[in-house]
PyMOL Python script that loads the backbone (N, CA, C, O; Angstrom):
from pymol import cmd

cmd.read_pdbstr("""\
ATOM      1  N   UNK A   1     -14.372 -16.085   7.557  1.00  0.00           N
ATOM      2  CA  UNK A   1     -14.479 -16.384   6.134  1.00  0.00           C
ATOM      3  C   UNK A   1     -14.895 -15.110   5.419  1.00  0.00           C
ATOM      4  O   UNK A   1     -15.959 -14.597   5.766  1.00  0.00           O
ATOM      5  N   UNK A   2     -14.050 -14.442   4.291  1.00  0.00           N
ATOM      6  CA  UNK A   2     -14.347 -13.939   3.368  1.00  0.00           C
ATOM      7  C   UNK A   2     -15.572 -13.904   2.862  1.00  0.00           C
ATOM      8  O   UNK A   2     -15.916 -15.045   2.553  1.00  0.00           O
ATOM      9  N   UNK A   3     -16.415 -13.082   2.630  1.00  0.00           N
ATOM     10  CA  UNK A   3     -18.022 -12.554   1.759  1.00  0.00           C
ATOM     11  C   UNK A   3     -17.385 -12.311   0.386  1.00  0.00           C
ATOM     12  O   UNK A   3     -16.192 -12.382   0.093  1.00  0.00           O
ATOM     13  N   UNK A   4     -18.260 -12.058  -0.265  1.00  0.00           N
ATOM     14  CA  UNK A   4     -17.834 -11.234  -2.094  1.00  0.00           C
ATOM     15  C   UNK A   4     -17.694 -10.016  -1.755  1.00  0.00           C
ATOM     16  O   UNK A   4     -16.964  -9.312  -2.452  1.00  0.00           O
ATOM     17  N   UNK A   5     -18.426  -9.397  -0.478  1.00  0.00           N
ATOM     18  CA  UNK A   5     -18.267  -7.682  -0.462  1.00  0.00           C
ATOM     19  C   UNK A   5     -16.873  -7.896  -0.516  1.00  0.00           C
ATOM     20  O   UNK A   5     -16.328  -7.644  -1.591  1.00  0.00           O
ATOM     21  N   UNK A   6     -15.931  -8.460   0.761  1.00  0.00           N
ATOM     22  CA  UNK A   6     -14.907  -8.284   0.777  1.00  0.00           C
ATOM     23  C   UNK A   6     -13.810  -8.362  -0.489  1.00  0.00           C
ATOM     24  O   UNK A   6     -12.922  -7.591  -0.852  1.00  0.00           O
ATOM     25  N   UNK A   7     -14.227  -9.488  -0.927  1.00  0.00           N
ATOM     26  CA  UNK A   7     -13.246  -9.630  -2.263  1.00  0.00           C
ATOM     27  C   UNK A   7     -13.935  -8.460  -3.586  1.00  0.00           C
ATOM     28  O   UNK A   7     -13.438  -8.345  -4.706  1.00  0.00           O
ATOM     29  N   UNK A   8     -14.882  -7.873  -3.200  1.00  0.00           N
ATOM     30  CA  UNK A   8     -14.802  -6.613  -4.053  1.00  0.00           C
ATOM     31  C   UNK A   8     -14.195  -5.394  -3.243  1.00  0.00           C
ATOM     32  O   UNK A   8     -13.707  -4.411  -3.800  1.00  0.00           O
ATOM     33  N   UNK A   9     -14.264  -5.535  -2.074  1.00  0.00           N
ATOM     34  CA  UNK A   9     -13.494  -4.294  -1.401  1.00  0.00           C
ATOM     35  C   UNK A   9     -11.910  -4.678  -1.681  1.00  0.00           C
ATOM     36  O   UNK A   9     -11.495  -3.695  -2.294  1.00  0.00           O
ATOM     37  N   UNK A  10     -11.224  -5.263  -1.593  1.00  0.00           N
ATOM     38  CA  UNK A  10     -10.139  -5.785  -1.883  1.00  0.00           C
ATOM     39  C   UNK A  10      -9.679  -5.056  -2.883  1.00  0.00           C
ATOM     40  O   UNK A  10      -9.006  -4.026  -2.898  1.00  0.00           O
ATOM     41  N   UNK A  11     -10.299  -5.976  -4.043  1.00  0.00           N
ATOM     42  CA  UNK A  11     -10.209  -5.039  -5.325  1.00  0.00           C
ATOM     43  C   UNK A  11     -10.399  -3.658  -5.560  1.00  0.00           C
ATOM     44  O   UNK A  11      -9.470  -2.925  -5.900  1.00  0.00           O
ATOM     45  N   UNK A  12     -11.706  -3.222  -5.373  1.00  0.00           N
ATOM     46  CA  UNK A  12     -11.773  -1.657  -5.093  1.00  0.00           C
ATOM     47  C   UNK A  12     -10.173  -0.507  -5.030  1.00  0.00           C
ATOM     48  O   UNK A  12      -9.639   0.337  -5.750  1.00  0.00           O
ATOM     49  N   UNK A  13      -9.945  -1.135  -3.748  1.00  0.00           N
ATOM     50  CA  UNK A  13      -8.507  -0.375  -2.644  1.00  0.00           C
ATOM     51  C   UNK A  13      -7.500  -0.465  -3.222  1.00  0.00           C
ATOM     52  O   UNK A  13      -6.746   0.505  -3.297  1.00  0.00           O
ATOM     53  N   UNK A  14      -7.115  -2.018  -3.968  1.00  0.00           N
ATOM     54  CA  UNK A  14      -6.027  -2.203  -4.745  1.00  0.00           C
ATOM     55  C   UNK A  14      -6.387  -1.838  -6.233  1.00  0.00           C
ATOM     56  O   UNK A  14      -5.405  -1.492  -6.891  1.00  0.00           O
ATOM     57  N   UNK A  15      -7.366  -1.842  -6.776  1.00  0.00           N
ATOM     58  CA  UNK A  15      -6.998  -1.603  -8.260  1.00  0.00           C
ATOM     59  C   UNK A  15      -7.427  -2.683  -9.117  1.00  0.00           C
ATOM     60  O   UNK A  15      -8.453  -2.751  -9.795  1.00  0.00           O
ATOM     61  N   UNK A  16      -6.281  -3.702  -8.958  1.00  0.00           N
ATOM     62  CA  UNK A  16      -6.492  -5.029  -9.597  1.00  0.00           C
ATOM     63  C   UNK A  16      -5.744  -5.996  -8.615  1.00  0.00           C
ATOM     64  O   UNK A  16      -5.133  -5.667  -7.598  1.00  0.00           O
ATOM     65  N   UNK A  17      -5.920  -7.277  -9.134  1.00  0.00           N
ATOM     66  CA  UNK A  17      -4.845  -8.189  -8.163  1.00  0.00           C
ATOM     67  C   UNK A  17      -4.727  -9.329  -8.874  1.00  0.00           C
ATOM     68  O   UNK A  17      -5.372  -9.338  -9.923  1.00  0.00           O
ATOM     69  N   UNK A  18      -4.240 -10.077  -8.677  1.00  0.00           N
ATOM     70  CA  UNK A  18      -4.260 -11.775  -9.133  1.00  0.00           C
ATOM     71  C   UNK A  18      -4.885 -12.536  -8.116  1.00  0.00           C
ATOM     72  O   UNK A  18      -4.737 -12.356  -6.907  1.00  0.00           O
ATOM     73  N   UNK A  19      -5.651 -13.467  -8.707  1.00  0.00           N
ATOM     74  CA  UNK A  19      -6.336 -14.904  -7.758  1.00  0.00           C
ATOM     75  C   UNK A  19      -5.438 -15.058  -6.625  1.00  0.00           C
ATOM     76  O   UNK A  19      -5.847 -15.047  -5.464  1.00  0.00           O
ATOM     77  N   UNK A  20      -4.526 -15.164  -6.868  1.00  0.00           N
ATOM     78  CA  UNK A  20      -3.085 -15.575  -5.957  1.00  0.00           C
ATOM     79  C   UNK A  20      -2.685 -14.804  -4.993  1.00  0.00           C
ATOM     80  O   UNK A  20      -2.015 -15.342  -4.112  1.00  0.00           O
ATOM     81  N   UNK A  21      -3.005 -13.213  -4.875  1.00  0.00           N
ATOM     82  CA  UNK A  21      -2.520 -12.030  -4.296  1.00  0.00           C
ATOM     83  C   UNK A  21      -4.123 -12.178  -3.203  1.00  0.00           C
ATOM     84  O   UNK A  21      -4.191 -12.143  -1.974  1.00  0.00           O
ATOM     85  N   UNK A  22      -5.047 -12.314  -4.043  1.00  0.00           N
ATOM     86  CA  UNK A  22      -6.423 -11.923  -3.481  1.00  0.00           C
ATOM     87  C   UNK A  22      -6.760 -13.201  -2.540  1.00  0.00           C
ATOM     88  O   UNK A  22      -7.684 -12.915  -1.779  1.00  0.00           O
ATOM     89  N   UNK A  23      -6.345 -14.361  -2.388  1.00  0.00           N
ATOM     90  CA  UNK A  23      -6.500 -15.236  -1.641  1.00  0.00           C
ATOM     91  C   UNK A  23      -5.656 -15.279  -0.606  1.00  0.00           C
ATOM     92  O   UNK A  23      -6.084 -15.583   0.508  1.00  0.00           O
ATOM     93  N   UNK A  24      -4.311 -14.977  -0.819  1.00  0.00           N
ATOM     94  CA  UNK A  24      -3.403 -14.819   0.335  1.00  0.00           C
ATOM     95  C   UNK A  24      -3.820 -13.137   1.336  1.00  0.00           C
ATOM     96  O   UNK A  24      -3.203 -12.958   2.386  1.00  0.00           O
ATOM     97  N   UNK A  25      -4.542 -12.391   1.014  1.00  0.00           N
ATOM     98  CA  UNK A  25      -4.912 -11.646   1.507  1.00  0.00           C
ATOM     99  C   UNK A  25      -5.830 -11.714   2.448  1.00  0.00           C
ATOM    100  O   UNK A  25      -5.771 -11.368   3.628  1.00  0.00           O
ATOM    101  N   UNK A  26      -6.973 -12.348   1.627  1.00  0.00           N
ATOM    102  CA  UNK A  26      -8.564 -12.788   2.378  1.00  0.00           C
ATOM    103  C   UNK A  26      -8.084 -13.740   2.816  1.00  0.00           C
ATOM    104  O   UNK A  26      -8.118 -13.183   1.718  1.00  0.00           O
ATOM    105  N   UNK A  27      -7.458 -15.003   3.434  1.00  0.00           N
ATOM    106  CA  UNK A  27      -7.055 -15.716   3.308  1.00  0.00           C
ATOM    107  C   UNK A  27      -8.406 -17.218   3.459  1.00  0.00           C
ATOM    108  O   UNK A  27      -8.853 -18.033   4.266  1.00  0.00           O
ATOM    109  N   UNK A  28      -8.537 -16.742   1.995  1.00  0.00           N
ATOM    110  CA  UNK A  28      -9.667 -17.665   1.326  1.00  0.00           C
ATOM    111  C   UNK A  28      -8.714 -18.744   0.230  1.00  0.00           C
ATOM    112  O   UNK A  28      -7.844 -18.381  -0.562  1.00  0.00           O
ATOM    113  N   UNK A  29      -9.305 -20.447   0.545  1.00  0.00           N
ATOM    114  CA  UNK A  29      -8.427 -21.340   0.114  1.00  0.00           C
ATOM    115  C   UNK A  29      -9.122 -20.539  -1.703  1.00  0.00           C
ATOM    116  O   UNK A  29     -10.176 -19.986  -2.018  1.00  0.00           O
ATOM    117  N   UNK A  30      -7.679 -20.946  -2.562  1.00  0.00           N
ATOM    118  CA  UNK A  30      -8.241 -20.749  -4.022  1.00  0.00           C
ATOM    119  C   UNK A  30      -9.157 -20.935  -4.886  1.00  0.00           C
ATOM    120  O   UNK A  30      -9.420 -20.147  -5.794  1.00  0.00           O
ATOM    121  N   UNK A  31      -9.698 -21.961  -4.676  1.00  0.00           N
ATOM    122  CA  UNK A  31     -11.078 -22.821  -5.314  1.00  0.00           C
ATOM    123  C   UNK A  31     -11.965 -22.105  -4.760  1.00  0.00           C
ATOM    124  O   UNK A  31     -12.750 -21.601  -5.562  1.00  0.00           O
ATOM    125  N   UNK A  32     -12.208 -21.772  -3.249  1.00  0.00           N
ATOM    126  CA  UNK A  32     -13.425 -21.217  -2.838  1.00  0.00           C
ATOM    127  C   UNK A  32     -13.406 -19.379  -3.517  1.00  0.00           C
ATOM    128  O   UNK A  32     -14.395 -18.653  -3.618  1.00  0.00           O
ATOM    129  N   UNK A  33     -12.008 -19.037  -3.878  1.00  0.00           N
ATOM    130  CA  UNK A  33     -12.096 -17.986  -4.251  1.00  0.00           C
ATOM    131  C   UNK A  33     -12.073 -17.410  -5.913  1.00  0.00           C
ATOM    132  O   UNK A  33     -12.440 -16.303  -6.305  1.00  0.00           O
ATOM    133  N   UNK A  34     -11.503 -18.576  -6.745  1.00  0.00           N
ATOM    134  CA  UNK A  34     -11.786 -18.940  -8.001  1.00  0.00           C
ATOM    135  C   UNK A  34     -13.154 -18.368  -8.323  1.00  0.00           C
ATOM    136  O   UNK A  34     -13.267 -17.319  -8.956  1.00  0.00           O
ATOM    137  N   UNK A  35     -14.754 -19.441  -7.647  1.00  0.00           N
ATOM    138  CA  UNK A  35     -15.936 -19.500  -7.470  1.00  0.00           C
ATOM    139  C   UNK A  35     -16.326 -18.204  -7.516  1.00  0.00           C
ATOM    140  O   UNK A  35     -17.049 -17.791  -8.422  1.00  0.00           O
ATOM    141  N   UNK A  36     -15.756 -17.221  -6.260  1.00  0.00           N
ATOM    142  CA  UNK A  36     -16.203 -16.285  -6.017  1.00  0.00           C
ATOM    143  C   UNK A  36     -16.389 -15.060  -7.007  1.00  0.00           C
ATOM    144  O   UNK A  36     -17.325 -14.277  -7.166  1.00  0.00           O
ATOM    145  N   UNK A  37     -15.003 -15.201  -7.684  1.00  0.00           N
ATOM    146  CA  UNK A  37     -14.458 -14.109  -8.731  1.00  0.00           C
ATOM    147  C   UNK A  37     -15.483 -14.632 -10.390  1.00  0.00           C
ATOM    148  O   UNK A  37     -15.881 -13.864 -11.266  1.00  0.00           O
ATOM    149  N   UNK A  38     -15.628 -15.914 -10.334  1.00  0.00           N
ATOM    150  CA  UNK A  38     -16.353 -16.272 -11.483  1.00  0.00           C
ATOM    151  C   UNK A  38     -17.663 -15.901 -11.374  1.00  0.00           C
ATOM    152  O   UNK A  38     -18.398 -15.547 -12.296  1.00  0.00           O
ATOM    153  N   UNK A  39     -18.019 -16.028  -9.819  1.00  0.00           N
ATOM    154  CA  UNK A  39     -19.585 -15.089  -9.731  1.00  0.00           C
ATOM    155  C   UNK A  39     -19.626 -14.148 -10.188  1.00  0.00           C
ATOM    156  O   UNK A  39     -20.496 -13.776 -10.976  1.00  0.00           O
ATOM    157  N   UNK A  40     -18.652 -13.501  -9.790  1.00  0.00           N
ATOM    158  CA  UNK A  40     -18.902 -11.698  -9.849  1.00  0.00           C
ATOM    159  C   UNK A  40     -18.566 -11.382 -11.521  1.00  0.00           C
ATOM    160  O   UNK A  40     -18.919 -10.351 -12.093  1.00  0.00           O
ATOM    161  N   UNK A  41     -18.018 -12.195 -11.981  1.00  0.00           N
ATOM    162  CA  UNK A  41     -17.791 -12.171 -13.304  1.00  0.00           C
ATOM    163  C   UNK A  41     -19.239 -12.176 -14.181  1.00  0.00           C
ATOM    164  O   UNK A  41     -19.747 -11.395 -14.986  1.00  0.00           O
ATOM    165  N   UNK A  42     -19.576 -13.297 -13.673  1.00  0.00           N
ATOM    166  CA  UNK A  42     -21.470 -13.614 -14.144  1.00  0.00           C
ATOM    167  C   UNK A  42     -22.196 -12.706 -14.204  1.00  0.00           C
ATOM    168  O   UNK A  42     -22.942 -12.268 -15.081  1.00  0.00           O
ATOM    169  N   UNK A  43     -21.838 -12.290 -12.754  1.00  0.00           N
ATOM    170  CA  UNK A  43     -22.791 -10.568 -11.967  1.00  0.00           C
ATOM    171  C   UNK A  43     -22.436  -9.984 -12.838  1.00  0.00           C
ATOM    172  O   UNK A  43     -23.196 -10.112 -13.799  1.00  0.00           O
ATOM    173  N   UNK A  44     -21.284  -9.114 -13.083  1.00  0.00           N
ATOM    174  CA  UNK A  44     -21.476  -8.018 -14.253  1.00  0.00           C
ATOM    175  C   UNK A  44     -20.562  -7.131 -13.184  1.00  0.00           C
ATOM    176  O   UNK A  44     -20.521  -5.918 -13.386  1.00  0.00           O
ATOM    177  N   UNK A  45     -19.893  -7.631 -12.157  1.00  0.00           N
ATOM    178  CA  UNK A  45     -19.207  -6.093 -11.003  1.00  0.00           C
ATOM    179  C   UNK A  45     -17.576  -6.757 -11.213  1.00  0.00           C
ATOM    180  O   UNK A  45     -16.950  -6.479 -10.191  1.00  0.00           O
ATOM    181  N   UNK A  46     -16.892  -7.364 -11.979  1.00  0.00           N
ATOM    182  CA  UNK A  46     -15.236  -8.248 -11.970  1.00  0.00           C
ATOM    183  C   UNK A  46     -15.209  -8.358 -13.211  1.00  0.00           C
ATOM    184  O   UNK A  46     -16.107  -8.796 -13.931  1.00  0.00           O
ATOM    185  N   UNK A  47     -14.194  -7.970 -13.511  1.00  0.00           N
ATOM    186  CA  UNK A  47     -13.305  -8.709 -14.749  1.00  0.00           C
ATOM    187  C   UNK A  47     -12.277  -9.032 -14.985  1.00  0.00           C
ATOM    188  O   UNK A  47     -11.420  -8.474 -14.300  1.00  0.00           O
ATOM    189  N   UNK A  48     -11.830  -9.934 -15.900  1.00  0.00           N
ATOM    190  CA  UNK A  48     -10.287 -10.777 -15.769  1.00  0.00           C
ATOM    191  C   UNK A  48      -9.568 -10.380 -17.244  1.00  0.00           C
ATOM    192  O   UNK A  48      -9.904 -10.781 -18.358  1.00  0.00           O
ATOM    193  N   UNK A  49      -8.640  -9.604 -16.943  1.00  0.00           N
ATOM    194  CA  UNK A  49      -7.613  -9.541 -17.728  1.00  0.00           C
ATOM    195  C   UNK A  49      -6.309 -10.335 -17.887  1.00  0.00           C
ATOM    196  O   UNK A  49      -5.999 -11.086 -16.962  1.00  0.00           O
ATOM    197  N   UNK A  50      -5.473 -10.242 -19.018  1.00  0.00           N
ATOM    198  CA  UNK A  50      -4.147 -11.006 -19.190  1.00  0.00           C
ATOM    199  C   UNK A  50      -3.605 -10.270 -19.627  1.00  0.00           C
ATOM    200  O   UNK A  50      -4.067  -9.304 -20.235  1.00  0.00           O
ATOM    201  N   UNK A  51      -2.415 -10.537 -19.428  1.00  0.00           N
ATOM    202  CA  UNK A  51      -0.971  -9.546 -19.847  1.00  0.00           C
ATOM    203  C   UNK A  51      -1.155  -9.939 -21.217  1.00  0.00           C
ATOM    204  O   UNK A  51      -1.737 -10.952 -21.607  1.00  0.00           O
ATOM    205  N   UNK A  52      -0.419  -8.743 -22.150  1.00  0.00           N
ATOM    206  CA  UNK A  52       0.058  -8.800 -23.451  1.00  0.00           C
ATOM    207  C   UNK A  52       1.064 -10.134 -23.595  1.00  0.00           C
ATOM    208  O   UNK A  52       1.915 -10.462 -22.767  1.00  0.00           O
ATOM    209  N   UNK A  53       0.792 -10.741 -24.703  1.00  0.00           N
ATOM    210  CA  UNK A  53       2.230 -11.804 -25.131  1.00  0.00           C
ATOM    211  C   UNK A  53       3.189 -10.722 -25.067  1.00  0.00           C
ATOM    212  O   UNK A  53       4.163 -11.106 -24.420  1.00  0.00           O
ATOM    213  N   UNK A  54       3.375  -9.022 -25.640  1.00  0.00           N
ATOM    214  CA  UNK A  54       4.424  -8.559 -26.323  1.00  0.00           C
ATOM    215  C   UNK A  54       5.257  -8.322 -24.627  1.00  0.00           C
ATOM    216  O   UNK A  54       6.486  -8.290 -24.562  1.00  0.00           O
ATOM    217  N   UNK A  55       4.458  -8.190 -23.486  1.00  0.00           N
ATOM    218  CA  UNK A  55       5.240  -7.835 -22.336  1.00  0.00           C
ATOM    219  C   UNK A  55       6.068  -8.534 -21.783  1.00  0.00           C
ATOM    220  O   UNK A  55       6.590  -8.114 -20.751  1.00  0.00           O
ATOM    221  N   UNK A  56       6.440  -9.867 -22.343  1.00  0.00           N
ATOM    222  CA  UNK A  56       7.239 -11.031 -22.149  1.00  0.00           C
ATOM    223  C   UNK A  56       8.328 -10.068 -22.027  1.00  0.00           C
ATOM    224  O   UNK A  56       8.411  -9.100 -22.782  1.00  0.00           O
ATOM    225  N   UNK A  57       9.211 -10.321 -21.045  1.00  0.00           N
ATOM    226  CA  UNK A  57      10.552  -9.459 -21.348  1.00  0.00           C
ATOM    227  C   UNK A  57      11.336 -10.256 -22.515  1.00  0.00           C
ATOM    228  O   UNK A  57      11.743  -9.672 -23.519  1.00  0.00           O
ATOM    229  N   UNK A  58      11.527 -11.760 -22.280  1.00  0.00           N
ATOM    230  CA  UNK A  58      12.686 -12.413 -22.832  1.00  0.00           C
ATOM    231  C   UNK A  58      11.826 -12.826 -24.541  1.00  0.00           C
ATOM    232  O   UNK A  58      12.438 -12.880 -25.608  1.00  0.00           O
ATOM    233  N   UNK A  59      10.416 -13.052 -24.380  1.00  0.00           N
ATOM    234  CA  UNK A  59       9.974 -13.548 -25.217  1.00  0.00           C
ATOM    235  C   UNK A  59       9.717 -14.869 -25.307  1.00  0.00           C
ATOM    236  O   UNK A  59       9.017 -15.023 -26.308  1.00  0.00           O
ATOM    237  N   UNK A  60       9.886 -15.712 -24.873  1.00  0.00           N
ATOM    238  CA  UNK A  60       9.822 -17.388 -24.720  1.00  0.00           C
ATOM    239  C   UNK A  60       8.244 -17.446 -24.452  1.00  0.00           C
ATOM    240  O   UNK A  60       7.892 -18.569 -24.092  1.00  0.00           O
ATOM    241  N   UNK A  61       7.307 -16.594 -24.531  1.00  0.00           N
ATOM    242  CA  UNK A  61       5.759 -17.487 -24.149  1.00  0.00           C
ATOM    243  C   UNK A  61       5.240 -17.568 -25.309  1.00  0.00           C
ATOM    244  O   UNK A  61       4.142 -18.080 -25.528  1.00  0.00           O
ATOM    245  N   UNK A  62       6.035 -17.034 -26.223  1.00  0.00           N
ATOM    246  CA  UNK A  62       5.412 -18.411 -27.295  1.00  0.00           C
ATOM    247  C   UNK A  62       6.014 -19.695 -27.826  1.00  0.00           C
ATOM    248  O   UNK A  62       5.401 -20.390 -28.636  1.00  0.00           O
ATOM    249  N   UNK A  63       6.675 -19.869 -27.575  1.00  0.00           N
ATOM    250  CA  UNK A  63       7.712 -21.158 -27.457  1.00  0.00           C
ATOM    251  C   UNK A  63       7.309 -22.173 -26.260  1.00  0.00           C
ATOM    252  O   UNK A  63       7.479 -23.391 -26.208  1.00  0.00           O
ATOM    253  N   UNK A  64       6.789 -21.399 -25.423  1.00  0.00           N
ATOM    254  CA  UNK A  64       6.362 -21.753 -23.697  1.00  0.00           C
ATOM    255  C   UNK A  64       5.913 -23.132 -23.743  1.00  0.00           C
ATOM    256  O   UNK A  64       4.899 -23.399 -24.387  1.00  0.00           O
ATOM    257  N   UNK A  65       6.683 -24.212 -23.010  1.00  0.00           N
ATOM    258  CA  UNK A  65       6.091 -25.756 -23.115  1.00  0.00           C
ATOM    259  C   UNK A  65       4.808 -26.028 -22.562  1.00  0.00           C
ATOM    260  O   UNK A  65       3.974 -26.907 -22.780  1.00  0.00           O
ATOM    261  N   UNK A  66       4.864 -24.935 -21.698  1.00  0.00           N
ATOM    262  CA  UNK A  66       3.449 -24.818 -20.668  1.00  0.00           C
ATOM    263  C   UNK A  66       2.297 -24.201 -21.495  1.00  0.00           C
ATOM    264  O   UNK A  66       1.171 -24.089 -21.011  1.00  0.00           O
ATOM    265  N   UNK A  67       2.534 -23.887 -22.484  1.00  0.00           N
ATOM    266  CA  UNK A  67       1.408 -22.474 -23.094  1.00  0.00           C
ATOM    267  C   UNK A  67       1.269 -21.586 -22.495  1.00  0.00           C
ATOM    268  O   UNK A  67       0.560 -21.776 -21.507  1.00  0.00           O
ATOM    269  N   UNK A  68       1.706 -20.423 -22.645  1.00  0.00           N
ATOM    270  CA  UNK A  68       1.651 -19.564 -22.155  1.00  0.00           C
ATOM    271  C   UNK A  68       1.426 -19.232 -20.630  1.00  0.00           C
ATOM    272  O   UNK A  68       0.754 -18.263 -20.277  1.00  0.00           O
ATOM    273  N   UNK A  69       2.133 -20.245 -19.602  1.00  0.00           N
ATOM    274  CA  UNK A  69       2.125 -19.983 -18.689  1.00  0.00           C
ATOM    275  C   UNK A  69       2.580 -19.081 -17.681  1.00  0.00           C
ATOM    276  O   UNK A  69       2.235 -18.948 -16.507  1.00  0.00           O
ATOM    277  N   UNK A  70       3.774 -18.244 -18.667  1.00  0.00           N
ATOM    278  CA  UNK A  70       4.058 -17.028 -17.693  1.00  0.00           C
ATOM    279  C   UNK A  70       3.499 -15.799 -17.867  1.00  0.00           C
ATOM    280  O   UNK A  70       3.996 -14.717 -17.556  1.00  0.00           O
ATOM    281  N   UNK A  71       1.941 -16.110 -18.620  1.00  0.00           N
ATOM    282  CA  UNK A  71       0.956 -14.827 -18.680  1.00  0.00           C
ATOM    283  C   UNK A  71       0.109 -14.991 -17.267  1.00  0.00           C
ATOM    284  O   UNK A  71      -0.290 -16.082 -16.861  1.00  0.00           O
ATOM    285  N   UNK A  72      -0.161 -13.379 -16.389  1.00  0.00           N
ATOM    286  CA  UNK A  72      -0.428 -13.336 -15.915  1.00  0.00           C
ATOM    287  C   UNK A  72      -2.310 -12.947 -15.574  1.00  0.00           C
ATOM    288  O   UNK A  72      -2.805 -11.971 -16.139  1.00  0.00           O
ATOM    289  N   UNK A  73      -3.088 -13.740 -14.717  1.00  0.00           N
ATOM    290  CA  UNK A  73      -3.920 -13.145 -14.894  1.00  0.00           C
ATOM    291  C   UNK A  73      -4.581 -11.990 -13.947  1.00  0.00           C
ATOM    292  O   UNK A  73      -4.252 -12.167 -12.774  1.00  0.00           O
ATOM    293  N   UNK A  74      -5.420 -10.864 -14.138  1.00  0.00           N
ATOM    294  CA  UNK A  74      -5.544  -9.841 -13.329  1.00  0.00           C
ATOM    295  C   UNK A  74      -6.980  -9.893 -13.039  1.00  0.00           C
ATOM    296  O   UNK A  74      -7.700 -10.756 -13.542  1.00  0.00           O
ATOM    297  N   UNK A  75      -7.402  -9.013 -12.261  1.00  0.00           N
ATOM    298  CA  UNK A  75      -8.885  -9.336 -11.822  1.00  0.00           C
ATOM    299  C   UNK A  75      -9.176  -7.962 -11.474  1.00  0.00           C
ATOM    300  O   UNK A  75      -9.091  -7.757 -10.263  1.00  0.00           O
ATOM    301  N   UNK A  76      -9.505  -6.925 -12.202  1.00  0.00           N
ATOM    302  CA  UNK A  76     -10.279  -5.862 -11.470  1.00  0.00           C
ATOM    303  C   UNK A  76     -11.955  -5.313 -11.247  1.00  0.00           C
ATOM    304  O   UNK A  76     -12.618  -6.253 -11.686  1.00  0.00           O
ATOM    305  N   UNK A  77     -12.424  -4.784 -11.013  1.00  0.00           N
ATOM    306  CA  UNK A  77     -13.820  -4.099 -10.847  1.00  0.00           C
ATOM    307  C   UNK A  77     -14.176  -3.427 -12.111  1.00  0.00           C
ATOM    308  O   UNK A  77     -13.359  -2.871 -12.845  1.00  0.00           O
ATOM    309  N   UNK A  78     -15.389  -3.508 -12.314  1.00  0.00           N
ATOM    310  CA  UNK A  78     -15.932  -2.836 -13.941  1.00  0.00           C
ATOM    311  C   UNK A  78     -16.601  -1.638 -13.571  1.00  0.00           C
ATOM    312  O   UNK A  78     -17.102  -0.918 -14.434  1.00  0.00           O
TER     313      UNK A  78
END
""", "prot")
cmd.dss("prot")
cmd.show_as("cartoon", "prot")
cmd.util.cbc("prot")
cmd.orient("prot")
């Protein structure tokens, strides 16, 4: 099982990642790793970014039935 060191070393090496990239890596189920990233968020050592609306290639996420579901979210180190 994955620690937070790890999912900050993770990050560290890569840069940034998505929830999605960083769980299939650690291979920590999502929820337990959700938790983790919201800690470190609390802590003051993670932060979560989102893509620009303007990087849409086609443009449809604002029209998006989902709301803006093909914005991505990122997670790097502060």
């Amino acid at each position: 099982m994955a620690s937070l060191m790890d999912v900050r070393n993770m990050l560290a090496l890569q840069g940034r990642m998505e929830a999605s990239q960083l769980s299939a890596a650690l291979n920590l189920p999502r929820p337990l790793l959700d938790a983790m990233l919201s800690r470190m968020e609390a802590m003051g050592k993670a932060r979560r970014t989102q893509e620009d609306v303007e990087s849409c290639l086609n443009g449809s996420c604002k029209r998006c039935p989902e709301g803006k579901a093909c914005l991505r979210e990122w997670w790097m180190l502060r």
